[in-house]
C-alpha positions as CSV (number, residue, x, y, z in Angstrom):
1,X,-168.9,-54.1,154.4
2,X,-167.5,-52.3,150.9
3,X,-168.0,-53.8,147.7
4,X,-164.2,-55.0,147.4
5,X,-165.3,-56.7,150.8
6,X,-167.8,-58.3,149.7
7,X,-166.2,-59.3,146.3
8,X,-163.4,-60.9,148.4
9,X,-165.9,-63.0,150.6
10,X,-167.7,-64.4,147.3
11,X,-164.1,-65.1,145.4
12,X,-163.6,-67.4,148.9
13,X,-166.4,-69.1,148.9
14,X,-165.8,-70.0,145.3
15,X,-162.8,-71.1,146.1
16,X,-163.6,-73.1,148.7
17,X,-166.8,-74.7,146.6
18,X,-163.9,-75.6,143.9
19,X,-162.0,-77.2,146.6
20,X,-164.2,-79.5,148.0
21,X,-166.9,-81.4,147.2
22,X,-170.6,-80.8,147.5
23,X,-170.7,-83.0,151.1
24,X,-167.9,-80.8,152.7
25,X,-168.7,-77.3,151.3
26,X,-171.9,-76.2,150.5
27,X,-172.2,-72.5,150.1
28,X,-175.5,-70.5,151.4
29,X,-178.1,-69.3,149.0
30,X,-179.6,-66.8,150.7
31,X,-177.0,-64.8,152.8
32,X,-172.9,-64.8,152.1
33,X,-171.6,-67.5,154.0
34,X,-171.3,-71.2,153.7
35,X,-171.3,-74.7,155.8
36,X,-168.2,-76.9,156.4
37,X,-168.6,-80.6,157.2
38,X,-165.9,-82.2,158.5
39,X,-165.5,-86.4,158.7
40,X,-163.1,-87.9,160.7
41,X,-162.1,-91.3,162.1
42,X,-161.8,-91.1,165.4
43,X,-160.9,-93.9,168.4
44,X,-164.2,-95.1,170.3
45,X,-163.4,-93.3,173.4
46,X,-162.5,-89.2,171.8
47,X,-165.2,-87.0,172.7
48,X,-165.9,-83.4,171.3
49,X,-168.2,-81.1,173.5
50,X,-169.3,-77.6,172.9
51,X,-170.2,-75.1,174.9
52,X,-172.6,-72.3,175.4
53,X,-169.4,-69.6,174.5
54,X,-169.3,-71.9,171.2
55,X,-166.0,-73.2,172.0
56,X,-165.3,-76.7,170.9
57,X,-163.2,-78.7,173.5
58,X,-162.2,-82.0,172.1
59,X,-161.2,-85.1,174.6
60,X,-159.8,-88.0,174.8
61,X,-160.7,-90.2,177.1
62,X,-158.3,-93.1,178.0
């Protein structure tokens, strides 16, 4: 990855940190990256699986 590369990433990820708070965004310390948490009110019966290809499949089940 070039240095502009790089500099790109880390201009994201404090964007993203300036976006949301520290329980949705939490950038990595130790390697260029960050962690998303997502909430979400959801009816009783929605399901989300994910498989080994880390695809999520979401479902609702009526």
């Amino acid at each position: 990855m070039s240095s502009e590369d790089r500099e790109a990433q880390e201009n994201e990820l404090l964007v993203l940190e300036s976006i949301y708070n520290g329980d949705e965004f939490r950038k990595a310390e130790s390697v260029r990256g960050g962690e998303t948490r997502i909430y979400l009110d959801l009816p009783q019966n929605f399901k989300i699986f994910v498989s080994e290809q880390k695809k999520i499949i979401c479902k609702l089940s009526i």
